[in-house]
N, C-alpha and C positions, 0 to 999 in steps of 0.2 A: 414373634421372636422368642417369648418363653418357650413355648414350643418345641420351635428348632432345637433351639442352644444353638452354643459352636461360635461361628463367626457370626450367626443370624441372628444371635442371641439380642445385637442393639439391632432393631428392626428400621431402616429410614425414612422406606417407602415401600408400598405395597398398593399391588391393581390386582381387581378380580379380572377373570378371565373364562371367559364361554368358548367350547370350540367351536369352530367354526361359526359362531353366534349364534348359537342355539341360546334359547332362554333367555332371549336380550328384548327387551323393550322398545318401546318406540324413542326414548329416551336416549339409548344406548347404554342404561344400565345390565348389568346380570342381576336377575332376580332368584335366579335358582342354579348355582353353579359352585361348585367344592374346589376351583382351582384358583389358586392366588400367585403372583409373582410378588418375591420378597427380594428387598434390596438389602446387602450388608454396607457393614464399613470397611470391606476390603475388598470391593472395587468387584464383586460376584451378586448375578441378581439367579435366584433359584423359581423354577414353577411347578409348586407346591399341590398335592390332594389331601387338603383335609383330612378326607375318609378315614386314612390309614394313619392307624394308632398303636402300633407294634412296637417300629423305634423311628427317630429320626430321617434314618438314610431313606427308607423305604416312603415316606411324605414327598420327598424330591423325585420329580419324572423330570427334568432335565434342570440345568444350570449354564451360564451363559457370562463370560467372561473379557472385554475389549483385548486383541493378541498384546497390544503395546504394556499390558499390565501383565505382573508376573504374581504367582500364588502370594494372598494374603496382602497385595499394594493396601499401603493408608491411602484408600483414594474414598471416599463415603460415596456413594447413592444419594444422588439429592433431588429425584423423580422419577419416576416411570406414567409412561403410559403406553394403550394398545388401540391400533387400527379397529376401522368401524367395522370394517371384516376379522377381526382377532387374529392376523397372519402376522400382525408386525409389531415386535416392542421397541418403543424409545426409551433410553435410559439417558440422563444426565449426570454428572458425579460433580461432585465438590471438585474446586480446585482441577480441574480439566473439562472435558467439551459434550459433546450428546453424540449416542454411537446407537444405531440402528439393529438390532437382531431381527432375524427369519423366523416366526414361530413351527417350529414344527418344518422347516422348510422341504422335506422329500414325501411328505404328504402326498399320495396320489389326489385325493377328494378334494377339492375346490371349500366345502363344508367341515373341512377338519381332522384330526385324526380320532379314526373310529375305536371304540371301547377295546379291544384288541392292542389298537396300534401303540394307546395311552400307557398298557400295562406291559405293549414289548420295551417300549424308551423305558419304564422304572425297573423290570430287569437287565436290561443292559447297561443302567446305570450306575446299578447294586453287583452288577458282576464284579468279580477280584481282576486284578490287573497287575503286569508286574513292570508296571511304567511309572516314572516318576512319583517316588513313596512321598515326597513332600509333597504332595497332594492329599493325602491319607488326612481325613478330617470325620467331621460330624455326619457327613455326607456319604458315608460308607468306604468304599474301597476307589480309590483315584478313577476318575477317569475326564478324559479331554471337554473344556467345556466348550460352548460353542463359540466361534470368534462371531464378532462385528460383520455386517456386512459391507458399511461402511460408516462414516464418522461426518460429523457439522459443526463450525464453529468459526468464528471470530473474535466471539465477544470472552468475555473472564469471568469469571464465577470461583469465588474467593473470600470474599469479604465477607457475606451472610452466608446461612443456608438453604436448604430446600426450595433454590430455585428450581420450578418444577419447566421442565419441556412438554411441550405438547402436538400432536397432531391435529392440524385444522383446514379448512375447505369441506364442499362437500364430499369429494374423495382423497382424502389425506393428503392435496396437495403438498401444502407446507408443514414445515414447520416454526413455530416459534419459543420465544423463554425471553427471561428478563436477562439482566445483567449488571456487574459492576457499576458501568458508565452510566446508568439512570436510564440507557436504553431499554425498548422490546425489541429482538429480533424476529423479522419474521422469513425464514429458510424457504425457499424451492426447493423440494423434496428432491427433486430427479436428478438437478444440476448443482445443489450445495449453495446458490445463488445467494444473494440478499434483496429480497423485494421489498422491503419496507423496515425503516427504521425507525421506530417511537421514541422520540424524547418525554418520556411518560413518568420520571421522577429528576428529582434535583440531585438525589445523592445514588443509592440503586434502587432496580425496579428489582423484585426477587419473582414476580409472577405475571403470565399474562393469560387467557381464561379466552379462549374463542366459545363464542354463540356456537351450539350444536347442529343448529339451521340457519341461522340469519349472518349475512358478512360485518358483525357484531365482534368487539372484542373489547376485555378489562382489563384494565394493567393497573397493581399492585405495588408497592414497596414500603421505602423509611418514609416519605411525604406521608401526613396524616388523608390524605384524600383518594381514594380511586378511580380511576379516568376511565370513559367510556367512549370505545373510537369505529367510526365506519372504517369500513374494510377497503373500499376503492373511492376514492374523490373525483365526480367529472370532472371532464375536461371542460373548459369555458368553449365559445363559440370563438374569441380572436383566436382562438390559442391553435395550433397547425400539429399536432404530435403522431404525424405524418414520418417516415425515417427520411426522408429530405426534410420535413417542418423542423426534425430535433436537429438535425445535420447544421440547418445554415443559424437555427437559433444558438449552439453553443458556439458561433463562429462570432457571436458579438455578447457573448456574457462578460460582465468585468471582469478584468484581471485582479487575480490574487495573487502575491506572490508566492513561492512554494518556501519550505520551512528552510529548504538549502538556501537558495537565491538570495532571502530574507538576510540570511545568516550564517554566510560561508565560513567565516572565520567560527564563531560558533560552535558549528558542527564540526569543522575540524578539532576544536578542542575536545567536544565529546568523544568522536570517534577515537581520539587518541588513549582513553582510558580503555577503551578494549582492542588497541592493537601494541599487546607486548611483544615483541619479537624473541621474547627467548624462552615463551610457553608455546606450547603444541594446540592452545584453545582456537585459535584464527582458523584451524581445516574442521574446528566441530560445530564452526560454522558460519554462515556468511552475512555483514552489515552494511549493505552498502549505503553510501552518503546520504539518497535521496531516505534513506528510511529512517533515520535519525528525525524526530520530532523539534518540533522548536521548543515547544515548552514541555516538562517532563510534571506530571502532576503528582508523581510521590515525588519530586523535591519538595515542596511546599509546606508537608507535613513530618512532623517527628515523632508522629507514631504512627505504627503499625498495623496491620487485621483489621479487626471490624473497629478498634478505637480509632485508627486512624480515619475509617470511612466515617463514625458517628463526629469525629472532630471536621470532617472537611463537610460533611454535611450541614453543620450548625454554621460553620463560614459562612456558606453560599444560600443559606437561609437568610441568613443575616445580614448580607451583601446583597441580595437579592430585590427584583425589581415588583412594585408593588403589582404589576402581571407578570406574572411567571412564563417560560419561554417553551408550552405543552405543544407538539407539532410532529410533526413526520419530519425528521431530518433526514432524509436520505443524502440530501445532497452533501453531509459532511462524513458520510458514510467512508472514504479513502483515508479521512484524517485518523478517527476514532479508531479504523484497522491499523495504521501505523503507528498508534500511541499503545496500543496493546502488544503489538509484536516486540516495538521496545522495552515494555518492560516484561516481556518475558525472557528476553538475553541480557536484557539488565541484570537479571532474578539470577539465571544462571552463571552468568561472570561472577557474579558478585557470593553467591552461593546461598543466597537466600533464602527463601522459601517459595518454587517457581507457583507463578499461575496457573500453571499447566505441568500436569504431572507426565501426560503423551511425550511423541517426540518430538523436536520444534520444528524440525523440516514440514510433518505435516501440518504443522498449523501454520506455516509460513507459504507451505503449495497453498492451502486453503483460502489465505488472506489474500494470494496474487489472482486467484480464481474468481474471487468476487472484487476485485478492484477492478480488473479488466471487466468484468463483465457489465459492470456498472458504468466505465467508460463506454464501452460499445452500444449502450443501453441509451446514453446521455445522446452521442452521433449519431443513435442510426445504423449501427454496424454490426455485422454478420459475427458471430460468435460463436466458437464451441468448447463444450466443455473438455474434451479430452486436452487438447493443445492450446486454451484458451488465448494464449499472447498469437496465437495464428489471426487475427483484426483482419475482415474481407469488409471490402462493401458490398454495400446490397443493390439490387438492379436500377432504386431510383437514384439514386445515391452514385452507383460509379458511373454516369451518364456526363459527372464534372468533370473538368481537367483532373487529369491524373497527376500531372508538375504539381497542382496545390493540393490532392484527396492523400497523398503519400506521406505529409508530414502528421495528417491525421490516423493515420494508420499504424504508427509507430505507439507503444506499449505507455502509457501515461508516466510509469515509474518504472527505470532498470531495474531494480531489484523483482519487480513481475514477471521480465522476462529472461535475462543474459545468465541467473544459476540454472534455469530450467533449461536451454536452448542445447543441443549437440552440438552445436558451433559452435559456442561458445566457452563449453565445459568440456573437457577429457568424460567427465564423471559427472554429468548432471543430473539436476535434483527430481524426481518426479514428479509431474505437475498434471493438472487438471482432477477433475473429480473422482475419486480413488473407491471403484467397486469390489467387492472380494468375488468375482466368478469362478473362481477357483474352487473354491467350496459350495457357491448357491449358484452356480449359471443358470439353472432353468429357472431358478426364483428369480435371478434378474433380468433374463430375456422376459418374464412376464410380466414383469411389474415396474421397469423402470426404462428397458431400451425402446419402447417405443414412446417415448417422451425423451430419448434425449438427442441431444445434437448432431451424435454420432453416433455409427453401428457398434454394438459390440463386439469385443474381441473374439465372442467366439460365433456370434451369427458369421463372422465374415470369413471363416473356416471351409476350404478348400480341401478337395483329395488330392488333387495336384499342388503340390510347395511352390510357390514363388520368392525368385531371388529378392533381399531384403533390397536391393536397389535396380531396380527392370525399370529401363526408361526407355524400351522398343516402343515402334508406333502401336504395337498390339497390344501393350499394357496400357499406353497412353488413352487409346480407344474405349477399352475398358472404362479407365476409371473417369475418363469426360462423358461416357454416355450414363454412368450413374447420376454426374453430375448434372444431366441434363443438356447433353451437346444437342444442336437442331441435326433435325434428319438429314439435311442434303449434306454438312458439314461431314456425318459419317459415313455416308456413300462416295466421297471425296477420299478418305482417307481408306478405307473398304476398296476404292479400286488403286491404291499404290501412293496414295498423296503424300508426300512424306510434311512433319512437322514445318509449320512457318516460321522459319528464325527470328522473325521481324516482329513477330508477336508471344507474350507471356503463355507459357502453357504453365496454367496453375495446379498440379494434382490437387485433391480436395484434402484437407487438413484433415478430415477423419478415416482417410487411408494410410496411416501413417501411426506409426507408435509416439507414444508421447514423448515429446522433447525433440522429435526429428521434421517438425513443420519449418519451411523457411520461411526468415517474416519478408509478410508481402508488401511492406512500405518499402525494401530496396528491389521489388521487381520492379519497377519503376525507372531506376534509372538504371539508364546503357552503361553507361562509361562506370559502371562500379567496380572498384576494385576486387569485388569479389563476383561478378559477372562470371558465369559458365553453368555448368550442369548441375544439377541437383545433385549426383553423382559425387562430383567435385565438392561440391559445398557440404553435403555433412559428413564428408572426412573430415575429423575437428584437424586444424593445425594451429600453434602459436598466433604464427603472421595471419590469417584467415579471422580468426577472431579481431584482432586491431583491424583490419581494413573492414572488415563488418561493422566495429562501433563509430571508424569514420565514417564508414558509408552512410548510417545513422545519421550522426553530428551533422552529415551535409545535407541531408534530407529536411532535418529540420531547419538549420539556415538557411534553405534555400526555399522552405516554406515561410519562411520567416518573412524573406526578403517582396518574395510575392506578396503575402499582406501587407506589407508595408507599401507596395508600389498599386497597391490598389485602393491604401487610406487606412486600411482596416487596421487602426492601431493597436485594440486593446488582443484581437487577433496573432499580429505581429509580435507581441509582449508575449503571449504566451507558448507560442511556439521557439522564441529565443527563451524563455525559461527552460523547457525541456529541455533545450540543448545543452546547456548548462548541467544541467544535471547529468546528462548521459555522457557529459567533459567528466561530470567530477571522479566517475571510475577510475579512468588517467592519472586525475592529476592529485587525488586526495590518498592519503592512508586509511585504509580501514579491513577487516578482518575478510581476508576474498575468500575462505572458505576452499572451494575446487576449485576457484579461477584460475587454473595454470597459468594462463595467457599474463597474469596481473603478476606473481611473485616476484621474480626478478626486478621487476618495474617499482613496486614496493619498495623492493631492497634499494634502487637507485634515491627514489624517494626519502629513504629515512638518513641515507648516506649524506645527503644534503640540504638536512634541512627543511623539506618540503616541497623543498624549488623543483622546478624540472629545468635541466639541464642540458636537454636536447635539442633540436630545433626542429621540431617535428611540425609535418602539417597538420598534426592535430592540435596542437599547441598553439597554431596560427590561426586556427579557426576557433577557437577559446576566447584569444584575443579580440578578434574580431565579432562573434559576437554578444562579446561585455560591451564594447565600443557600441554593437548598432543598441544594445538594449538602454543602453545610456541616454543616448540618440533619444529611444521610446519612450522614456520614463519622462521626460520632461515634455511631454503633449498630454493635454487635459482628458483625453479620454484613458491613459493609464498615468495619471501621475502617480510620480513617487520621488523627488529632487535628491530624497540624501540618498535611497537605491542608487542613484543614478550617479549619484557621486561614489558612493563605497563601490561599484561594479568598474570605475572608470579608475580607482585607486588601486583594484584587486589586479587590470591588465600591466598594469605600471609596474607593480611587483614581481611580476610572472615575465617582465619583458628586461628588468634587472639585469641578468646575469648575462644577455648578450649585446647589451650596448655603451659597457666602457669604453671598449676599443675595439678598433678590429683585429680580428683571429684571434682573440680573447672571449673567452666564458670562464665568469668564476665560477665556482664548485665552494662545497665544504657548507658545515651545518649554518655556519653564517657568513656564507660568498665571502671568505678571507683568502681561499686558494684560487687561483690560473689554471685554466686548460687551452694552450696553445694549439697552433693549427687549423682553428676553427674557421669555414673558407668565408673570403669578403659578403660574400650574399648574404649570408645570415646579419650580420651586423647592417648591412642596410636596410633589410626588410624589415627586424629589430626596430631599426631609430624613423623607418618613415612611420612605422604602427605607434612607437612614442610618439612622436609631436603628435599625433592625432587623437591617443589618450589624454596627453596635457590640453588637447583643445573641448574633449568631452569633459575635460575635468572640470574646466574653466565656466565653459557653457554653465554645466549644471552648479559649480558655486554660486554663479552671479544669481542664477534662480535662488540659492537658499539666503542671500544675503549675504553668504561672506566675501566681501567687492575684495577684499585684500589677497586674501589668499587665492583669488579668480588671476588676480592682476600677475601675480609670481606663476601660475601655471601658466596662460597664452603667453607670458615672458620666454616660459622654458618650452613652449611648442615650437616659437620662431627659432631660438637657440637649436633645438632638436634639427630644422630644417637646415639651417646655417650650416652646422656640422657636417652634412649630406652634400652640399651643394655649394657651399662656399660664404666668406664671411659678407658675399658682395651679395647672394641672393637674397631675392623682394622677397616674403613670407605673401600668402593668399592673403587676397583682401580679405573674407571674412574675416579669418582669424584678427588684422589688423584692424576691423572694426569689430570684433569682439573686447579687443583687447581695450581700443580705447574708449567705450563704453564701459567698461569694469572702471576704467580711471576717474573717468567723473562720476559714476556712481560711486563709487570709493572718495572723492574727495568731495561727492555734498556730503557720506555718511559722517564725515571726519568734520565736516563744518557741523552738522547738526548736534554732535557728539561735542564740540569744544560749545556750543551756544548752550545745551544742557547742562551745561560741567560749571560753566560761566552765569549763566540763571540759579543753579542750584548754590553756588558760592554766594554772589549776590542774599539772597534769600535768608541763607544761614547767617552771613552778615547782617542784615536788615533782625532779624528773629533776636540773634544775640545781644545789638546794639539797644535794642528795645529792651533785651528783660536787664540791662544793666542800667539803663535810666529807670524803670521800674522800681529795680532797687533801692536806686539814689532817694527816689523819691520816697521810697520804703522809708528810709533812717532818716531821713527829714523830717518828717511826720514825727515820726518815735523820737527823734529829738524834740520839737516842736509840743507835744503833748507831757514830757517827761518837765519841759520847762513850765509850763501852764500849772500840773501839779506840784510843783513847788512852788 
């Protein structure tokens, strides 16, 4: 950094560098090489010759820049390193993510560039130029640095510094680095992936150090200790991790509740601090419900940067369990990406100082890329990285009923899929693993498309153009026999056979540009309202997107209702949890970003309060299932009583404003206004879905113990019926024997309650009656003594 000067002058990190690996060791050091790569603190890493001692500019043979940073970003360098072959640099920065460079990428020689080549890049570099003069630095005369060829990240890096990234595997599969969260991340190079997650400190890890040959790695941080962890952990011999063994194993994992479900009310409060309607920030970008965290971990603390980390540190040290909780947490891998994503729009709303200095889109494509794939991962299912929310199954795997394999198919969290989808956005977000082939295709046809899920965009380069939407049975042919169609099936089709309408013709999700895969959980059902051509379907329209997030919602109720009629409770729970959450788009406010399809809807929303106002069949299937998860919550393999109650309080709410009276819906921010005309169905459908919330209501009090408030609800489910049906109608036996069970449960709680209230008076009677004969006897004495001494 003396050296340099300029911007190089604070030097942050620095790797030598052999070309082509010449001079490298068995080690993988350079023992004899004059080329260094220097990181600054504005966001530029240079690769530096020694040799040359004339001036500055002439040291630098190339410089290399992320495009998302602009000359001079305060973004610091807070590691580099370089592939076992010297072609590839990792860079990490402070306060943003790890961006990949090409070394040298138009290199003809496989071994580098030759003595020639090294000294054409330092006069091209050193050439004048009369393009952007803010460039004009230490570095000689401007010129283009190299972009990224692509970028990794989930995790934050903010709080300390020089968390260093690193390449590891024997051939640079992964990547990994420490983090904020106390994690090690460890990256799949090819796909951005997350294959392993170290919970490897209490507060942050800043480093993690793979074994140069052994599946060996250390991980580093504020904990005074260094952890040392194998690479892969067998599999036991019960254990099936088979894509059918993981498939039917996540089909009986506990139920968790998710952060929304837990805490609708909640999160609507959250969301509400970032949707102002009368700032322009809701289109720079989108929040939807399910990504709103339950717990936010800078509430907790009131301070800042690294004091803040060294104060939450010493908490959780000191709250901490005499074993410490050192592990591979993969499996909380979807939370720990949504607690970061939040507070990086937090950061931004707020105007704080972000985590991330990139754009948030991409880290937010990033975060849905490895949530899904981590889903897919967990079931068993087919996965690719360009259009990742495109979930197939796999051959052993779609062998199941497709009625119950379709609710598994569906995206874990909307916010993974519904900004990315054409269907769903006018303007969607671009999603899956983001290569630069534009400037490196031959470096990325060699080094990274045959490892990934899908062809690249420019192997699949044609002289003849094809229309962006060819659905002839000759395109069809095509792209089912890449995908593997059986011979006699194309000889079928090869003499005239036209398409089977009776059966799904899947194109392959990587013939397709990103954002235009259809998801395959609604090929499944016939009767969807959005049934017809591929054609048809990513023409985006308003209506097209709503009947697609029904068609969703139904998928998962209707997988819902299948595990439940097969027992499979904790099953059942979680697939009416989704649904819920892919309700909450509907029915919650929060900043839709490009959602076109949502704004108006929005507007209805704020206009009243929160309420929906409609009677929509989405709305009825909302209801419906709060009502079955109510239902769920109270069976011992997902319990949860007051869930069950606050889910059965939420449809009672939502079912308000159309069951005053009939042709009536109130409106207005708190249902004080009338909207007449509204046709009789609604109000019946309305008060039969009431009485049957008041009867899950009831149910689930009597479980939590509250017998009184049990008794006033199946009071108000038979009332509810009454109204429907007349003041002579029988209400259902169960209810009539729910109800009169809440009665005398309620009035022994009420005897035992007066017999406590009545022993404990007793008692304090008896207590007090004592210490005032006590007394008496006290001043007797003291008289009795007083008279003695006289």
């Amino acid at each position: 950094g003396t050296v340099l000067g300029g911007q190089y002058s604070s030097c942050k990190s620095c790797a030598i560098w052999s070309a082509g690996g010449a001079g490298m060791s068995n080690e993988g050091d350079c023992f004899d090489s004059a080329y260094v790569f220097v990181g600054s603190s504005s966001g530029d890493v240079a690769l530096c010759d020694l040799r040359m001692t004339s001036n500055t500019s002439s040291r630098i043979v190339q410089h290399y820049r992320p495009s998302c940073f602009s000359p001079y970003e305060p973004v610091a360098v807070s590691g580099i390193d370089i592939s076992r072959d010297q072609r590839e640099l990792l860079v990490s920065y402070e306060s943003d993510q790890i961006y990949s460079f090409p070394v040298f990428p138009t290199c003809k020689s496989a071994a580098g560039p030759s003595v020639e080549e090294l000294a054409s890049y330092s006069a091209a570099l050193a050439a004048p130029s009369c393009t952007d003069e803010t460039e004009n630095d230490q570095m000689g005369k401007s010129s283009r640095p190299l972009p990224e060829l692509t970028s990794y990240g989930g995790h934050l890096n903010r709080f300390t510094f020089l968390k260093r990234a690193a390449f590891a595997g024997p051939n640079d599969e992964y990547i990994c680095t420490g983090s904020d969260s106390g994690h090690a991340w460890i990256y799949e190079k090819a796909t951005g992936a997350v294959v392993s997650l170290l919970k490897a400190d209490h507060s942050t890890c800043n480093g993690i150090v793979p074994h140069p040959t052994l599946p060996l790695f250390a991980t580093y941080g504020i904990d005074s200790t260094a952890k040392l962890w194998r690479a892969t952990q067998p599999v036991g011999d019960d254990t099936d991790d088979s894509d059918l063994g993981r498939f039917l194993t996540a089909h009986h994992t506990k139920y968790e509740a998710s952060p929304l479900v837990q805490s609708w009310k909640g999160t609507e409060s959250k969301l509400a601090l970032f949707s102002d309607p009368d700032t322009e920030e809701n289109n720079a970008f989108s929040l939807l419900p399910d990504e709103v965290p339950s717990h936010d971990d800078e509430d907790d603390s009131i301070f800042g940067g690294l004091a803040g980390v060294l104060f939450r540190s010493v908490s959780r040290l000191a709250g901490r369990q005499s074993i410490p909780f050192i592990a591979n947490n993969l499996a909380s891998l979807p939370n720990v990406l949504l607690q970061n994503y939040f507070s990086c729009v937090r950061a931004f709303v707020s105007g704080d100082e972000e985590p991330i200095k990139s754009s948030l889109d991409d880290f937010k494509r990033r975060v849905a890329l490895m949530r899904l794939k981590h889903q897919a991962d967990q079931l068993g299912l087919q996965w690719g990285s360009e259009a990742p929310w495109g979930i197939k199954p796999k051959l052993n795997v779609s062998k199941l009923d497709r009625n119950d394999l379709s609710a598994d198919l569906v995206p874990e969290h909307p916010g993974d899929w519904i900004p990315f989808d054409s269907e769903m956005s006018p303007n969607p977000l671009p999603s899956g693993m983001k290569f630069n082939e534009k400037d490196y295709g031959d470096f990325y046809i060699e080094r990274y498309a045959s490892h990934q899920h899908y062809q690249s965009k420019k192997s699949r380069r044609t002289d003849q153009k094809k229309p962006d939407f060819d659905l002839s049975d000759e395109y069809v042919l095509e792209t089912i026999e890449k995908a593997g169609e059986s011979e006699h099936i194309r000889c079928d089709r090869k003499k005239g056979g036209c398409i089977d309408s009776d059966k799904d013709v899947a194109l392959p999700y990587y013939e397709r540009q990103a954002g235009e895969t259809r998801p395959f959980h609604n090929q499944y059902r016939k009767d969807s309202p959005t049934a017809g051509t591929d054609h048809e379907l990513l023409q985006y329209k308003d209506s097209k997107a709503w009947d697609l997030l029904y068609d969703t919602v139904m998928v998962l109720k209707e997988g819902g209702n299948a595990a439940l009629s097969t027992g499979n409770i904790t099953l059942a729970a979680q697939r009416y949890d989704k649904a819920i959450r892919y309700c909450s788009v509907a029915f919650l406010r929060f900043p839709e970003g490009h959602l076109s399809f949502l704004s108006s809807h929005q507007d209805v929303l704020l206009e009243n309060g929160g309420h929906e106002v409609r009677w929509t069949p989405l709305l009825k299937a909302l209801v419906t299932i709060r009502l079955n998860l109510s239902m769920t919550l109270l069976r011992s393999e997902a319990y949860f009583p007051t869930l069950a109650c606050d889910h059965a309080g939420l449809a009672l709410q939502e079912l308000k404003p159309f069951v005053s009276s009939k042709g009536i819906v109130l409106t207005g921010r708190k249902l004080t206004k009338s909207r007449e005309g509204e046709p009789e169905k609604t109000y019946i459908e309305a008060k039969e879905l009431q009485a049957k919330a008041y009867f899950r209501l009831g149910n689930a009090q009597i479980v939590t113990g509250d017998y009184s408030e049990a008794v006033k609800s199946l009071d108000l489910s038979i009332k509810a019926t009454k109204s429907l049906k007349g003041s002579d109608a029988k209400p259902e036996a169960v209810v009539q024997r729910r109800l009169a069970e809440a009665r005398k449960l309620n009035a022994k709680k009420r005897k035992r309650q007066r017999e406590k209230f009545a022993f404990a008076f007793e008692h304090s009677a008896e207590v007090k009656s004592g210490e005032e004969e006590k007394d008496k006897s006290g001043e007797e004495e003291k008289d009795k003594s007083g008279e003695e001494e006289k």
